[in-house]
C-alpha positions as CSV (number, residue, x, y, z in Angstrom):
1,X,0.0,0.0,0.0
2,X,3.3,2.6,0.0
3,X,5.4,3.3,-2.3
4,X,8.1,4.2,0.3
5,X,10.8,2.4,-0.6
6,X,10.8,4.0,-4.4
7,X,14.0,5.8,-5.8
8,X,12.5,9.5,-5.8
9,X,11.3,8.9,-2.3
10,X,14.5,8.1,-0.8
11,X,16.3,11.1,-2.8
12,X,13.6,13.6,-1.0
13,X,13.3,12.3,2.3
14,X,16.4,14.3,3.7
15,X,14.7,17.6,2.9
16,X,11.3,17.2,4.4
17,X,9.9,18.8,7.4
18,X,9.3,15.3,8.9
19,X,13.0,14.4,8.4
20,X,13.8,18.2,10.3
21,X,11.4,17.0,12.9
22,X,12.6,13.4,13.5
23,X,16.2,15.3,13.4
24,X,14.8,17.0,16.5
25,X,12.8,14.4,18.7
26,X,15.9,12.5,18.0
27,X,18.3,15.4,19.2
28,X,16.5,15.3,22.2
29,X,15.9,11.4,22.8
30,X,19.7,11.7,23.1
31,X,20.1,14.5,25.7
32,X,17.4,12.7,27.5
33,X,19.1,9.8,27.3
34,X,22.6,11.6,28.8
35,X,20.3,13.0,31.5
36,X,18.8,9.9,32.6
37,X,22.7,8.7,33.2
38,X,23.7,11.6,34.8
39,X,21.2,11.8,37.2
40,X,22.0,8.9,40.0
41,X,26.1,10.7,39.9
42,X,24.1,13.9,40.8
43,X,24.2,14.2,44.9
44,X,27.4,12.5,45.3
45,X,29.0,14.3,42.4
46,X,28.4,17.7,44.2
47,X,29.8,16.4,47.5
48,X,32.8,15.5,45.8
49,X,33.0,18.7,44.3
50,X,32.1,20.5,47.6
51,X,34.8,18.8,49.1
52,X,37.6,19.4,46.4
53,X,36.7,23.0,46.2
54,X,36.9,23.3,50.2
55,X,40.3,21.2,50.4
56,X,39.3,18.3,52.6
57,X,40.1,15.8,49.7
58,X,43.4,16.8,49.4
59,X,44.6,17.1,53.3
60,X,42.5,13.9,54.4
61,X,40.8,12.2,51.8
62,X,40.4,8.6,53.6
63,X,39.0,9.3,56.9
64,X,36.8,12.4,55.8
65,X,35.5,11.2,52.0
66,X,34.5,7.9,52.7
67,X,32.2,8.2,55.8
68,X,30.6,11.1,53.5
69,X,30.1,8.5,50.6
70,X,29.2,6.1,53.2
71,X,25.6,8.4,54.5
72,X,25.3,9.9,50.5
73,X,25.2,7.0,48.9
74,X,22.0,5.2,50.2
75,X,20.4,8.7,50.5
76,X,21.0,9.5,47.4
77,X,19.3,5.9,46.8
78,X,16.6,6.7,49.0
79,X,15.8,10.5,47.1
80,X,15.7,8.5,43.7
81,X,12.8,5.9,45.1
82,X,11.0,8.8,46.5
83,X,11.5,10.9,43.1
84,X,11.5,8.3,40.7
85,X,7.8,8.1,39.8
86,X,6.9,11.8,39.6
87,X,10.6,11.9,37.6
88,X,9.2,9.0,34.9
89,X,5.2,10.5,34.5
90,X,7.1,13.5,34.1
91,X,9.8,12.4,31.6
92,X,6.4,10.3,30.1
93,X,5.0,13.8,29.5
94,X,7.6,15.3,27.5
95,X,8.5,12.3,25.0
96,X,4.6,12.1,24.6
97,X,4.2,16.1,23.6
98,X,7.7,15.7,21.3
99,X,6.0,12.5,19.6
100,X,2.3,14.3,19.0
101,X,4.2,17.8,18.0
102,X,7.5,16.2,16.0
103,X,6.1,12.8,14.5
104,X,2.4,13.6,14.6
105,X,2.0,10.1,16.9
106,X,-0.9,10.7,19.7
107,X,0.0,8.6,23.0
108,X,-2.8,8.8,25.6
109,X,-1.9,9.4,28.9
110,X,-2.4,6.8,31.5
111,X,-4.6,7.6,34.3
112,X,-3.4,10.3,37.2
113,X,-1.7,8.4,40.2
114,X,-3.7,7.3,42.9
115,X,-2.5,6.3,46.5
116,X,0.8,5.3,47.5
117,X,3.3,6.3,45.1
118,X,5.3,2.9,45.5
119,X,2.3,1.5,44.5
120,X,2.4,3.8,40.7
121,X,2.5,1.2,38.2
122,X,2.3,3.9,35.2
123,X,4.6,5.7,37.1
124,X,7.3,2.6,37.3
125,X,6.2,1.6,33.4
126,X,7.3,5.4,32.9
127,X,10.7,5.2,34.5
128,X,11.6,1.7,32.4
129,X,10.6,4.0,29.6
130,X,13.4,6.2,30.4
131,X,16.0,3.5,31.1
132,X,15.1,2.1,27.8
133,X,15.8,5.4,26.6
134,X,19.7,4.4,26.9
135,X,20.2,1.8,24.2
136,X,17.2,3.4,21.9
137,X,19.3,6.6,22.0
138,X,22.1,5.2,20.1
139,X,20.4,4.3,16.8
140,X,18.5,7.7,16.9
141,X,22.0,9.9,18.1
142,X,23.8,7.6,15.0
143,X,20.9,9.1,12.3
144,X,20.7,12.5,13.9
145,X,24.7,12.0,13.9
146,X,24.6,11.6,10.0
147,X,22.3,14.3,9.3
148,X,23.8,17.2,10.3
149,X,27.4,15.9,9.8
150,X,25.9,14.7,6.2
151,X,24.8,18.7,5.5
152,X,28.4,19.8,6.9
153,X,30.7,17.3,5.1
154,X,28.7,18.7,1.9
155,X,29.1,22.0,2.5
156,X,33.3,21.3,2.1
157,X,33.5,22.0,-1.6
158,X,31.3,25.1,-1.1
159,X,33.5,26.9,1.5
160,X,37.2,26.0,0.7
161,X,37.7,28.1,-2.0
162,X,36.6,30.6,0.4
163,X,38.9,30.7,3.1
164,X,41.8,27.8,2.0
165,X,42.9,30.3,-0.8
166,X,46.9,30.5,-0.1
167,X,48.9,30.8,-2.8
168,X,50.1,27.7,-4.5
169,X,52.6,25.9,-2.8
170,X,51.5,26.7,0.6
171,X,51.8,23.7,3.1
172,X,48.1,23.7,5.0
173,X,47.2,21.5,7.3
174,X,44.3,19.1,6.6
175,X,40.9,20.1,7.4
176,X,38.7,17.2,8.9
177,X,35.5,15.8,8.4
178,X,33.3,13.3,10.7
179,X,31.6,10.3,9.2
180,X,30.0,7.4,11.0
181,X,33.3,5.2,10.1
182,X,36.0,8.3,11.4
183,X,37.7,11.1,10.4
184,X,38.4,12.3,7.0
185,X,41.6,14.6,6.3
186,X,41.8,16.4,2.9
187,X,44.9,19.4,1.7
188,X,43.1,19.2,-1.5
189,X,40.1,20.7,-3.5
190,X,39.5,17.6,-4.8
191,X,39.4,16.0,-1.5
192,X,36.5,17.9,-0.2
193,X,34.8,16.4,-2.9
194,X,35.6,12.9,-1.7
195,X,34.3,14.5,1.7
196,X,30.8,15.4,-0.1
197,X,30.6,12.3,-1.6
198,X,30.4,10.3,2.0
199,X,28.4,13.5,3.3
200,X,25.6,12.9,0.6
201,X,25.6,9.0,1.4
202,X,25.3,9.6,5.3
203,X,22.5,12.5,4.5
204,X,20.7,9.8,2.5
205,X,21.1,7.2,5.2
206,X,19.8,9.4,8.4
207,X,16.3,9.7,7.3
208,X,15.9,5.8,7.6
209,X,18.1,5.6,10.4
210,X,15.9,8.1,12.2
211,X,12.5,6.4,11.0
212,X,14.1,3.0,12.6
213,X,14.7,4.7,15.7
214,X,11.6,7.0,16.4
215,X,9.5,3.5,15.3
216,X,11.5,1.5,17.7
217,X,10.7,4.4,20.6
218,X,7.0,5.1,19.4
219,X,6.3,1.0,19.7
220,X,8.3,1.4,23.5
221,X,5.9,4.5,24.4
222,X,2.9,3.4,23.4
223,X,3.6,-0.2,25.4
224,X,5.1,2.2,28.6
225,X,3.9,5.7,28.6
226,X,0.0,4.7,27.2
227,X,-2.5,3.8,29.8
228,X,-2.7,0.0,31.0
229,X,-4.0,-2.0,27.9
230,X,-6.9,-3.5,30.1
231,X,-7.8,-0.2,30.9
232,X,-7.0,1.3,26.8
233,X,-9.5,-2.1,26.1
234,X,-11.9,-0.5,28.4
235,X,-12.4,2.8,27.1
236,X,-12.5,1.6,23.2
237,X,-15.5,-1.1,24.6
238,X,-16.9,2.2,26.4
239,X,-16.3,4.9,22.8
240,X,-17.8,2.0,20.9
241,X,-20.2,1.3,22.4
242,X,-21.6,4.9,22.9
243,X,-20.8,4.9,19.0
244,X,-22.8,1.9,18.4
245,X,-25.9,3.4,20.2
246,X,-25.7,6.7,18.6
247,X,-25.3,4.6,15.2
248,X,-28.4,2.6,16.1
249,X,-30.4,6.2,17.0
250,X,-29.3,8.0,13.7
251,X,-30.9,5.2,11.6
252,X,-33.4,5.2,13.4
253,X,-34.5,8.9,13.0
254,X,-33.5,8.4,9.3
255,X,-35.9,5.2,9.1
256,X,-38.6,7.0,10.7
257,X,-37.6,10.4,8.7
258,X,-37.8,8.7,5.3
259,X,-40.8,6.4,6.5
260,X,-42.7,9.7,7.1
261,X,-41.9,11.7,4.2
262,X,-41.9,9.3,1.5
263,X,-43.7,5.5,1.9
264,X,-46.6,7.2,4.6
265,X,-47.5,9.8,2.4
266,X,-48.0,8.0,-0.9
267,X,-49.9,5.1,1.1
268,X,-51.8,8.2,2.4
269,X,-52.3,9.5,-1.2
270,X,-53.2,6.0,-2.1
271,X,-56.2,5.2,0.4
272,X,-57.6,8.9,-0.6
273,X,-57.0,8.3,-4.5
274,X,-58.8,4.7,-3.3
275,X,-61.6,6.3,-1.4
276,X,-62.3,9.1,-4.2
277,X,-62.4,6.2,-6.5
278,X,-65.2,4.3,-4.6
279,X,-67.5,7.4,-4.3
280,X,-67.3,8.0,-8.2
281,X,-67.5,4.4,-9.4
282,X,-71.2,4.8,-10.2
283,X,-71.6,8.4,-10.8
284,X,-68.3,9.1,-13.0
285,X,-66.6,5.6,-14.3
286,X,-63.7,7.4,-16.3
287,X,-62.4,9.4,-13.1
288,X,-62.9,6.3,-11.2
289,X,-60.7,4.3,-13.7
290,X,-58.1,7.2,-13.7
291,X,-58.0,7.6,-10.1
292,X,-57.7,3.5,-9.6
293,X,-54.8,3.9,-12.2
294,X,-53.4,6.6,-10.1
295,X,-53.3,4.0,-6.9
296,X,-51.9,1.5,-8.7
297,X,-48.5,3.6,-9.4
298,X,-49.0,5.1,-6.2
299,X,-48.8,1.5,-4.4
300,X,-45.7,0.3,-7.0
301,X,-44.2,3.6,-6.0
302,X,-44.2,2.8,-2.6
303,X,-43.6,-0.1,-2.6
304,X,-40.0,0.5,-4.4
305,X,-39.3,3.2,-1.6
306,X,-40.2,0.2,1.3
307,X,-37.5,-1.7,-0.8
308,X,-35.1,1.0,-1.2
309,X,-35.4,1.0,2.9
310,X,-35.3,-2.2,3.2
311,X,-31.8,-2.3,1.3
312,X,-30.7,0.5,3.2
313,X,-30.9,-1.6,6.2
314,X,-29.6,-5.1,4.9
315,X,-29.8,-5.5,1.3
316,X,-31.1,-9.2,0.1
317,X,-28.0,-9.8,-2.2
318,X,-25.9,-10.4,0.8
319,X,-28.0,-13.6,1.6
320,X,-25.9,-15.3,-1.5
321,X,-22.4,-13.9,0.3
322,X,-20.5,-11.2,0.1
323,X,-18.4,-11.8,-3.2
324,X,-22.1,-11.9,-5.0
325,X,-23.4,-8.8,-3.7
326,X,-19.8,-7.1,-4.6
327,X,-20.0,-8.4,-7.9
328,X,-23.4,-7.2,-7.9
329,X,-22.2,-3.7,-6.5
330,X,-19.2,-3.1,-9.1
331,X,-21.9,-3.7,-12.1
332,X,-23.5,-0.3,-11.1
333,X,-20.3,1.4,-10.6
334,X,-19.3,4.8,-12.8
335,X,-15.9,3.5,-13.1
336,X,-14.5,-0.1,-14.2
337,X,-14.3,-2.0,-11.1
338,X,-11.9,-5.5,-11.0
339,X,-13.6,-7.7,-7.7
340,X,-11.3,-10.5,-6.4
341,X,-12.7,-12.5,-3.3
342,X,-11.1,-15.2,-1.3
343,X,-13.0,-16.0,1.9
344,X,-12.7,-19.3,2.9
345,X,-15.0,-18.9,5.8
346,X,-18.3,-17.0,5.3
347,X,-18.5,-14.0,7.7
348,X,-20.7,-13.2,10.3
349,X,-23.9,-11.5,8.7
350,X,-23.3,-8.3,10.9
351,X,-20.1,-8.2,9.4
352,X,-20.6,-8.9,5.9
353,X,-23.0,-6.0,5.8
354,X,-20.6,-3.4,7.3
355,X,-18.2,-4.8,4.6
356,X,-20.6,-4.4,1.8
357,X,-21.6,-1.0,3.1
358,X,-17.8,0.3,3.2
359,X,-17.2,-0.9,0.0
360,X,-20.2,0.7,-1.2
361,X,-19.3,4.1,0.2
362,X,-15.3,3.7,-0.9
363,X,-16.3,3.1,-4.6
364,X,-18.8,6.3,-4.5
365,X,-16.3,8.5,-3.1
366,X,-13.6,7.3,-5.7
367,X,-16.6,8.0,-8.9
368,X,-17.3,11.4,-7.3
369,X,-14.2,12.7,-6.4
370,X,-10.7,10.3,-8.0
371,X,-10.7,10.8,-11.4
372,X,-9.6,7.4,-11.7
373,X,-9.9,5.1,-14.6
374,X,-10.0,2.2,-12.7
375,X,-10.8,0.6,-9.7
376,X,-9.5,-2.5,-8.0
377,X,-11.7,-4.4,-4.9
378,X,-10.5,-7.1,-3.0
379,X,-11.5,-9.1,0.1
380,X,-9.4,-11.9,1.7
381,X,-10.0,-14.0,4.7
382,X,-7.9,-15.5,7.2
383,X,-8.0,-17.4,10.1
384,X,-5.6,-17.2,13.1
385,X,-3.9,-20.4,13.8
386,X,-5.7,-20.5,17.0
387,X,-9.5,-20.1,15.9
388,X,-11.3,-22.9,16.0
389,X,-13.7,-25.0,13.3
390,X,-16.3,-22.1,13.5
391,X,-14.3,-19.3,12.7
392,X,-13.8,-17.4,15.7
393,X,-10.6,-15.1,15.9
394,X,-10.1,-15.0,11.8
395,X,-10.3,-12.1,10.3
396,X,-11.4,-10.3,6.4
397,X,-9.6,-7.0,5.3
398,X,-11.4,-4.9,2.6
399,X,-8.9,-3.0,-0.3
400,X,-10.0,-1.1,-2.4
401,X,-7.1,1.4,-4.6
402,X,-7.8,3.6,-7.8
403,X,-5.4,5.3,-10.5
404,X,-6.8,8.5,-9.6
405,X,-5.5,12.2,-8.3
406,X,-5.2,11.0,-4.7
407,X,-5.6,13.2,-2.1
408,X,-8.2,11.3,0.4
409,X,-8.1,12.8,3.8
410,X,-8.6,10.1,6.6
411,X,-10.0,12.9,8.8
412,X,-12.5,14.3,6.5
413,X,-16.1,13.4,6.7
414,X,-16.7,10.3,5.0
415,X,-13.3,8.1,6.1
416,X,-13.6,9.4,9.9
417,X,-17.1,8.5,9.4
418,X,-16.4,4.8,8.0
419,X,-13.5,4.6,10.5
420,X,-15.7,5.3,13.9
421,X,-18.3,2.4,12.0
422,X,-16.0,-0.4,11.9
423,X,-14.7,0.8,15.9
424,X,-17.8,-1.0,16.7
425,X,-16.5,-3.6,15.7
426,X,-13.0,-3.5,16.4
427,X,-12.5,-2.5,12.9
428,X,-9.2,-0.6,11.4
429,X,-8.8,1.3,8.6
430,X,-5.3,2.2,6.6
431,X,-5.1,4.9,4.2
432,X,-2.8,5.6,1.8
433,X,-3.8,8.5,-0.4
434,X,-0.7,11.0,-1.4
435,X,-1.2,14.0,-3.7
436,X,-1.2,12.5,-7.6
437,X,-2.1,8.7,-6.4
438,X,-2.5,6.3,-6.2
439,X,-5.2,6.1,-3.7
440,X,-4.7,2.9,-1.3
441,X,-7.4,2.3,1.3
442,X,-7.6,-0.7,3.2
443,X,-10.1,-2.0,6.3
444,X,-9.5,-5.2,8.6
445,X,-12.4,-6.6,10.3
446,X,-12.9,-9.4,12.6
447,X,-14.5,-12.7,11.3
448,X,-16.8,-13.3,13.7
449,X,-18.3,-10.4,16.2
């Protein structure tokens, strides 16, 4: 569904915003990182400066230093267990405002402490978080590392007929450059542009560096920093199900909207068009006829619109499966639509009609608004290797991808719309829609609800 690894790609990503940002967040994961060591050396590293400054070390450093390391050392062990989880919801804090603001990844914050704060298990989870900040610092400090160094090492040709213009034969010493392998020495023009050379090659590396590093720490905050998963499980059963109720209240007022203004009032029409009939059967057979002919359209009418309805709410050509009624849906399409279906067990019918109706909805919105040319729909089903006979834990995920202009925003409308729909259901939905396409949209749903 991305294209991410193509040529073009990896010759922009250095000069993005999201490579400047990740250059940032992983700036600071670093000083973070040299923070969290230094802060245990802290209180006994002042005492020892204290006590070099006043002279004590130096007249009698035995009898006097180490009965002062003796009482600072478990203090300073007892200050750490006493500050160490309002230190880790507080370093949770920061990393989770640099991930929403650098690499536009929400984290939700865990719930606020409660009681004894021994007993602060997001608070402990937090402070893991920041020892695990240690070895996740060194591949983000080795990709930050490369990009700037990569934008200095190629800035050597630029600036050294600037300032190394001596006149010829002048013995200069050799200017040096960093890489990720050592230093570089060049007395030459010509080798600065060696210099450039591995200064393009590290800027072209650091972007995926970075991206391997800030994924590594996103995954590590949203297991430590998030709230508890039983209580993350909670409040998605809690959203979705307030979603599923006001779902279940917005069809009904649109049931009872469309029931009023369409199928009651041509029944109404009908049983007056009926009645007038009756009274001029004897007196005036033509209008009788006419009005009798009138009912009859007026009864096929509404009947239609109780169909129409009824579809709405479950249309009949799921009850041959989903591949039929998709088959059946791509026939009225505006654009040419390609249907591949592999489902080796038949979903739930709850299911199967929130995957029709998605795919109904994807395939309008890509005729209204693509441009495409063509449209390609799949739906595959798998089982887990733990479900049993029935079905239960497998799962279906819906693609559909067009040719088109692209551009599809996920928080728009009609995809945040489809997106809080499948919730219910413990649904996900993937987008991939960059400006001038392709458009790549893909939903997973659960087997069996």
């Amino acid at each position: 569904m991305s294209d991410d690894n193509g040529p073009m790609t990896a010759l922009r990503a250095p000069f993005t915003t999201l490579a400047l940002r990740r250059t940032v967040f992983c700036v600071a994961g670093v000083v973070g990182a040299v923070a969290i060591l230094a802060a245990p050396a802290i209180v006994p590293g002042a005492a020892a400066l204290n006590l070099w400054a006043t002279g004590a070390m130096s007249v009698q450093p035995a009898p006097v230093v180490a009965p002062v390391f003796l009482v600072l050392f478990p203090l300073t062990i007892a200050l750490l267990l006493v500050l160490a989880t309002p230190a880790g919801r507080a370093l949770g804090a920061v990393h989770r405002t640099l991930a929403r603001r650098l690499l536009d990844e929400q984290v939700d914050a865990p719930p606020p402490r409660r009681g004894r704060r021994i007993a602060d298990g997001p608070g402990w989870r937090a402070l893991g978080y920041g020892l695990l900040k240690i070895p996740l610092a060194i591949p983000e400090g080795y990709g930050a590392f490369c990009y700037v160094f990569g934008i200095v090492n190629l800035s050597y040709p630029v600036w050294w007929p600037l300032f190394r213009n001596h006149p010829p034969g002048t013995t200069l010493d050799p200017v040096r450059a960093l890489t990720p392998f050592g230093t570089l020495g060049t007395r030459t023009f010509g080798g600065t542009l060696i210099i450039a050379a591995a200064g393009l090659a590290m800027l072209l590396a650091a972007p995926w560096l970075m991206r391997a590093g800030t994924t590594l720490d996103v995954a590590a905050m949203r297991r430590l920093l998030g709230p508890p998963r039983l209580a993350e499980r909670v409040r998605e059963l809690q959203a979705s199900r307030a979603q599923a109720i006001d779902d279940a209240a917005t069809m009904m007022r649109r049931l009872e909207r469309d029931l009023h203004d369409g199928a009651q009032i041509r029944l109404a029409t009908l049983a007056l068009n009926l009645g007038m009939a009756r009274e001029k059967f004897d007196d005036d057979p033509e209008q009788a006829r006419e009005l009798l002919a009138l009912s009859h359209q007026g009864a096929k009418d509404a009947l239609a619109e109780l169909r129409e309805l009824v579809r709405g709410i479950h249309p009949p050509v799921l009850d041959n499966g989903l591949g039929d009624a998709l088959a059946t849906l791509a026939t009225s399409s505006a654009i040419p639509v390609t249907v591949t279906v592999d489902l080796p067990v038949r979903p739930a019918p709850a299911i199967e009609t929130i995957a029709y109706f998605c795919a109904s909805e994807l395939l309008a919105n890509a005729a209204k608004h693509s441009r495409a040319s063509r449209i390609a729909l799949s739906v595959n089903g798998k089982r887990t290797p733990t479900a049993e006979d029935d079905g239960v834990g497998g799962h279906l995920t819906l693609n559909v991808g067009d040719d088109g202009v692209g551009g599809a925003d996920p928080d728009g409308p009609g995809l945040s719309g489809l997106a809080r729909r499948i919730a219910v259901v413990d649904g996900r939905m993937r987008v991939h829609s960059p400006a001038g396409g392709p458009t790549r949209i893909g939903i997973e749903l659960p087997t069996y609800v």
